[in-house]
C-alpha positions in Angstrom: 0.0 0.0 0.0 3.0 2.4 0.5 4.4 1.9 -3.0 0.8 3.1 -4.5 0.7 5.8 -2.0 4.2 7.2 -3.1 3.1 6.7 -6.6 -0.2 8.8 -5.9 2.0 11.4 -4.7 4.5 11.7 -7.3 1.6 11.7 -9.7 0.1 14.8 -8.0 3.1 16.4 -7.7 3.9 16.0 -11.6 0.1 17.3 -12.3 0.6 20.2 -10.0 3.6 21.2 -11.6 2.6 20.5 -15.3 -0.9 22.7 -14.3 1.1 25.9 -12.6 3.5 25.8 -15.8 0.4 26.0 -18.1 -0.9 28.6 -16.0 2.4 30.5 -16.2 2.3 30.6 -19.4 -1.2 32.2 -19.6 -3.5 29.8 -20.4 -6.9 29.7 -18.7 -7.9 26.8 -16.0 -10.3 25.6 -18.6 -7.4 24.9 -21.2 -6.0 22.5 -18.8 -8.3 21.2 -16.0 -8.3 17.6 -17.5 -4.6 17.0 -16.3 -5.4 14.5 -13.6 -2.8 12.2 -11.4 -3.4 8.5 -11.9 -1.9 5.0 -10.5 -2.0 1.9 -11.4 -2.3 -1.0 -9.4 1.4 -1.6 -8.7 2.0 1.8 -7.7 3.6 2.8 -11.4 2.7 7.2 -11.6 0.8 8.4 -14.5 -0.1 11.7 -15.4 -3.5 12.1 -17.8 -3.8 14.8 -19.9 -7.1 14.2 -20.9 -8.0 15.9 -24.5 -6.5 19.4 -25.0 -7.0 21.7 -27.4 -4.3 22.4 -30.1 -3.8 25.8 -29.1 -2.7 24.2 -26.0 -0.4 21.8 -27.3 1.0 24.4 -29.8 1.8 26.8 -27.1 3.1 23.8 -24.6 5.0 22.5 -27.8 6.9 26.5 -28.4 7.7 26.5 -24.6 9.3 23.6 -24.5 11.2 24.4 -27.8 12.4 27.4 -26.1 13.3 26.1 -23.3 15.6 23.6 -25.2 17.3 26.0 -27.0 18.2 28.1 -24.3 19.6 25.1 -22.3 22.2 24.7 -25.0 
């Protein structure tokens, strides 16, 4: 039961991160309020995504471009 329980809270921790980088990037709750933590049975960390709008993934897709390139 501890091994799911760790899992749960990585998995909220990597949705609560991925949902205040969205929202510092500007995009509105709704854009990203299907990003949900998930576990499976063995304790293994998920994060869902849910369905998001291109805009979204466009915008998620620059930021992490940029991001790349200034790392170099």
């Amino acid at each position: 039961m501890q091994t799911w329980r760790d899992g749960w809270a990585r998995a909220t921790e990597a949705a609560d991160a991925l949902r205040a980088a969205l929202a510092a990037l500007g995009l509105p709750e709704a854009a990203w309020n299907g990003i949900r933590p998930h576990v499976t049975q063995t304790g293994r960390p998920y994060v869902d995504l849910g369905t998001l709008q291109a805009h979204v993934v466009e915008q998620i897709a620059e930021a992490v471009r940029a991001a790349t390139v200034s790392v170099r």
